[in-house]
N, CA, C and O of each residue as an XYZ file, in Angstrom:
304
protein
N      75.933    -22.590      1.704
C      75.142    -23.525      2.467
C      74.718    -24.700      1.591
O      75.059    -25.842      1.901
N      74.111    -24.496      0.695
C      73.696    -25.599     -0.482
C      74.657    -26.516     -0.719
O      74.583    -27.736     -0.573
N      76.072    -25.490     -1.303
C      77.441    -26.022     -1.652
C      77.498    -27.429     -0.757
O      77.522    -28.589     -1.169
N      77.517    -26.734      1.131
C      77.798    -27.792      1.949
C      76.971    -29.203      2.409
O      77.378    -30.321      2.725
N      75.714    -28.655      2.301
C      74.653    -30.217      2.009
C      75.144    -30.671      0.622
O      75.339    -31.884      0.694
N      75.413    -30.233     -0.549
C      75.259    -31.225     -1.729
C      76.736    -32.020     -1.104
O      76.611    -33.236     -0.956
N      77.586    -31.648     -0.875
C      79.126    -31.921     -0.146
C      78.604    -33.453      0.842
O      78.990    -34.613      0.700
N      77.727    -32.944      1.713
C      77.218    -34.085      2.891
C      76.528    -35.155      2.245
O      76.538    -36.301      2.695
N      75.664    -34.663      0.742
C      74.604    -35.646      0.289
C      75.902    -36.320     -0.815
O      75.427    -37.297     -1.395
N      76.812    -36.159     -1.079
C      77.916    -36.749     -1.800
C      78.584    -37.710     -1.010
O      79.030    -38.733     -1.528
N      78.737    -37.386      0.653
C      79.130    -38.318      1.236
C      78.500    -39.500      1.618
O      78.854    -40.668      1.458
N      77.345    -38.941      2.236
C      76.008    -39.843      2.411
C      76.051    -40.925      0.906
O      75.678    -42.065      1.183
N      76.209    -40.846      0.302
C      75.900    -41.754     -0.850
C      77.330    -42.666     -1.212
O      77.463    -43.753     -1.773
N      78.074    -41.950     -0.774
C      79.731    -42.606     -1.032
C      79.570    -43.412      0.389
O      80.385    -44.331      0.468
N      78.647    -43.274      1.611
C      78.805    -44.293      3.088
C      79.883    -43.664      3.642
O      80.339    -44.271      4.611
N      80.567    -42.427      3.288
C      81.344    -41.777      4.410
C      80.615    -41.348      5.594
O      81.208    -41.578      6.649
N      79.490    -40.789      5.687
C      78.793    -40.197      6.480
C      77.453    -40.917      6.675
O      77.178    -41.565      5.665
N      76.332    -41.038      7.844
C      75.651    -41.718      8.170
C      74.257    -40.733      7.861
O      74.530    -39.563      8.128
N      73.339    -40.842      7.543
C      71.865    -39.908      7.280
C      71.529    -39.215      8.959
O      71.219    -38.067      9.278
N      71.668    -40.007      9.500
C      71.757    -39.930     11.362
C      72.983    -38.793     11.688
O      72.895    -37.749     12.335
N      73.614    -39.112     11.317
C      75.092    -38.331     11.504
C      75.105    -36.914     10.818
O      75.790    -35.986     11.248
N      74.270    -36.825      9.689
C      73.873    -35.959      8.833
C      73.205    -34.726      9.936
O      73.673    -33.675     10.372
N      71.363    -35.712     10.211
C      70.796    -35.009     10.579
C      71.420    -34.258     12.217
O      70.927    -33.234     12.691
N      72.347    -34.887     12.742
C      73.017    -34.677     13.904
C      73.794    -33.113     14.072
O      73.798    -32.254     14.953
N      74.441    -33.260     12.708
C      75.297    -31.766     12.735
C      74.111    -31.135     12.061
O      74.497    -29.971     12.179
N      72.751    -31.013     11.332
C      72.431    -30.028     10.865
C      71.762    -29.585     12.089
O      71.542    -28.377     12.169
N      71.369    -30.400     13.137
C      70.319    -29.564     14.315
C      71.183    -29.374     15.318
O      70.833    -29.476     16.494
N      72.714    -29.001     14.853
C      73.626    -28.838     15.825
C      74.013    -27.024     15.726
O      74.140    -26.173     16.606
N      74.131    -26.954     13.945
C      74.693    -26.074     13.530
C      72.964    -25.090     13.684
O      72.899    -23.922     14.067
N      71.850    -25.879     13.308
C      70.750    -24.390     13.357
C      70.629    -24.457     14.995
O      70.216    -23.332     15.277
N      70.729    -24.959     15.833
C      70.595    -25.064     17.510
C      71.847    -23.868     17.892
O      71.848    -23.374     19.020
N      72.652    -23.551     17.103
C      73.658    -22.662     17.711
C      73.814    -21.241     16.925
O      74.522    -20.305     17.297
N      72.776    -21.297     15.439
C      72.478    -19.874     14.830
C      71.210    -19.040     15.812
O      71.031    -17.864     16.128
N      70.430    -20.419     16.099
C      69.143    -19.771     16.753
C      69.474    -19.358     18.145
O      68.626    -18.646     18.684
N      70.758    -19.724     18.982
C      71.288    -19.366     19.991
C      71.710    -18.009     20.027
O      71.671    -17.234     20.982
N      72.074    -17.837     18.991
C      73.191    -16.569     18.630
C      72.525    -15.516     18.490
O      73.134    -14.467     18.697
N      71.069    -15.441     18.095
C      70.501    -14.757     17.791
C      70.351    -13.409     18.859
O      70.222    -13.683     20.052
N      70.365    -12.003     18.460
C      70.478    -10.929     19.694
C      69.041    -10.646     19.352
O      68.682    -10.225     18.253
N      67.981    -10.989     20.693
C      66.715     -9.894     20.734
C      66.720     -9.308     20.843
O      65.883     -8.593     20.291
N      67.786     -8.711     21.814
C      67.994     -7.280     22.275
C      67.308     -6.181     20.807
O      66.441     -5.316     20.932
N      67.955     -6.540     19.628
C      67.439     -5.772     18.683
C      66.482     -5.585     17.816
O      66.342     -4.884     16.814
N      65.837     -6.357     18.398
C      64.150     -6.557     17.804
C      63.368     -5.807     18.343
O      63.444     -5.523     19.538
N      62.568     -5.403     17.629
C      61.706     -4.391     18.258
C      60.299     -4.654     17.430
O      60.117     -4.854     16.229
N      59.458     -4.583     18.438
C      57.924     -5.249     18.503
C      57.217     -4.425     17.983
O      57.636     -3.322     18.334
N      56.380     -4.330     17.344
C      55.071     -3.288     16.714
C      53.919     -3.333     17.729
O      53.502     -4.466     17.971
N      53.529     -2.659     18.148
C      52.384     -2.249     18.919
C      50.982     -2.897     18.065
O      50.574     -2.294     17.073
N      50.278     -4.200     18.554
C      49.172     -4.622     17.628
C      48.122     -3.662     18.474
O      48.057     -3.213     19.619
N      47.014     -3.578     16.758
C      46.038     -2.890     17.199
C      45.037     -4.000     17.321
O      44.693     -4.780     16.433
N      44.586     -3.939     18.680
C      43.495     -5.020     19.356
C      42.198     -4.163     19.699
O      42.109     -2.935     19.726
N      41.265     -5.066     19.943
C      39.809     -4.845     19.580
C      39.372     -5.838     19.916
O      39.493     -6.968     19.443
N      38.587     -5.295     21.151
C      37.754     -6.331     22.328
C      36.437     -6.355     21.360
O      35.776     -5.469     20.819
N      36.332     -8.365     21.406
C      34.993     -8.032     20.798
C      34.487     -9.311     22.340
O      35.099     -9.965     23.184
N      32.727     -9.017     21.867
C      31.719     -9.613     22.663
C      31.844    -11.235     22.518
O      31.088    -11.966     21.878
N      33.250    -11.692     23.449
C      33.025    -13.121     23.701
C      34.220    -13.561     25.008
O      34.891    -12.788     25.691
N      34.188    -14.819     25.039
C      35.269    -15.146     26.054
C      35.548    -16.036     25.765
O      34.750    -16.911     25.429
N      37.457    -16.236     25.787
C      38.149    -17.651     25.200
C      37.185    -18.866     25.571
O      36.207    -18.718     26.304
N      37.428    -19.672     25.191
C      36.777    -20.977     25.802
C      37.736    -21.713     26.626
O      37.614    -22.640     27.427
N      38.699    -21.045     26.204
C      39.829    -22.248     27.599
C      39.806    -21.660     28.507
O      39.181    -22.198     29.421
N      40.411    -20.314     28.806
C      40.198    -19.803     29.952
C      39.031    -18.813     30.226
O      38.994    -18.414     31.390
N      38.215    -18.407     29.517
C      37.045    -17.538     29.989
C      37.084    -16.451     30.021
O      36.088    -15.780     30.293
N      38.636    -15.768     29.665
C      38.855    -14.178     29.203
C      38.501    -13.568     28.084
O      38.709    -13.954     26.934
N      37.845    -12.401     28.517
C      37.779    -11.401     26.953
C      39.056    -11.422     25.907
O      40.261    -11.193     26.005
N      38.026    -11.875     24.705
C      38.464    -12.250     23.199
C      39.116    -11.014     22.769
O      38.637    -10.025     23.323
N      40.095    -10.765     21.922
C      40.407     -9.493     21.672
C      40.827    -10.335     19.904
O      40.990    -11.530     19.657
N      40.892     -9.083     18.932
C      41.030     -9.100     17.514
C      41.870     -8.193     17.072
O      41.639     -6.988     16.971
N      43.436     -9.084     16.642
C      44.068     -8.218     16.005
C      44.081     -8.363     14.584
O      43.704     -9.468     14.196
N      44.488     -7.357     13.508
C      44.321     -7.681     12.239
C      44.760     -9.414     11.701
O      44.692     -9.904     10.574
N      45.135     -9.927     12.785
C      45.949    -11.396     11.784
C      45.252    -12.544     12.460
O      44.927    -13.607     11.931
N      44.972    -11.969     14.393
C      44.566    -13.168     15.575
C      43.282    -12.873     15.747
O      42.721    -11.798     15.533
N      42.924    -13.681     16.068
C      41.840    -13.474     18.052
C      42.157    -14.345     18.895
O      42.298    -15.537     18.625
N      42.286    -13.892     19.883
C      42.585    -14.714     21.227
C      42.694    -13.858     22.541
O      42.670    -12.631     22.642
N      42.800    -14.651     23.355
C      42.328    -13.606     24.769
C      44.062    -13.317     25.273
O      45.213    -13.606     24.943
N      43.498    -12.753     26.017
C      45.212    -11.780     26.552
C      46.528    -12.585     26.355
O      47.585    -12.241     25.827
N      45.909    -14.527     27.311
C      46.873    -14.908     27.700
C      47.465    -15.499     26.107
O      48.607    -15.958     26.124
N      46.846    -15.495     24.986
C      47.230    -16.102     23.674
C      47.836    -15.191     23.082
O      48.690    -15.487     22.246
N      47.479    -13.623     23.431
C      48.206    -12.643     22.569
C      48.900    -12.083     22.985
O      49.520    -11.264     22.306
């Protein structure tokens, strides 16, 4: 991967290739790894949540606390 940007930043500087043209294929090539990607095989950890005494302020639902968040249902 490196190999192939230093390759692009060699062209870019020789005016074979455009910085535009650059950034074009790199959000082409991560737009079609992040496509590829299977969720199917991900698998979620069960957070441990813990209602505490408040309510979001956007929507007015009970706050809940996981070891990392707080936020109400619709945030977590």
């Amino acid at each position: 991967m490196t190999a192939l940007w230093h390759e692009k930043q060699q062209m870019i500087q020789g005016g074979e290739l455009t910085v535009d043209a650059f950034l074009d294929e790199l959000e082409q090539f991560i737009a079609e790894r992040v496509n590829n990607i299977d969720l199917g095989t991900i698998k979620s950890i069960p957070s441990q949540q813990s209602a505490i005494k408040a309510n979001c302020p956007m929507c007015g639902k009970a706050l809940f606390a996981t070891p990392k968040v707080v936020g109400c249902k619709v945030s977590l």
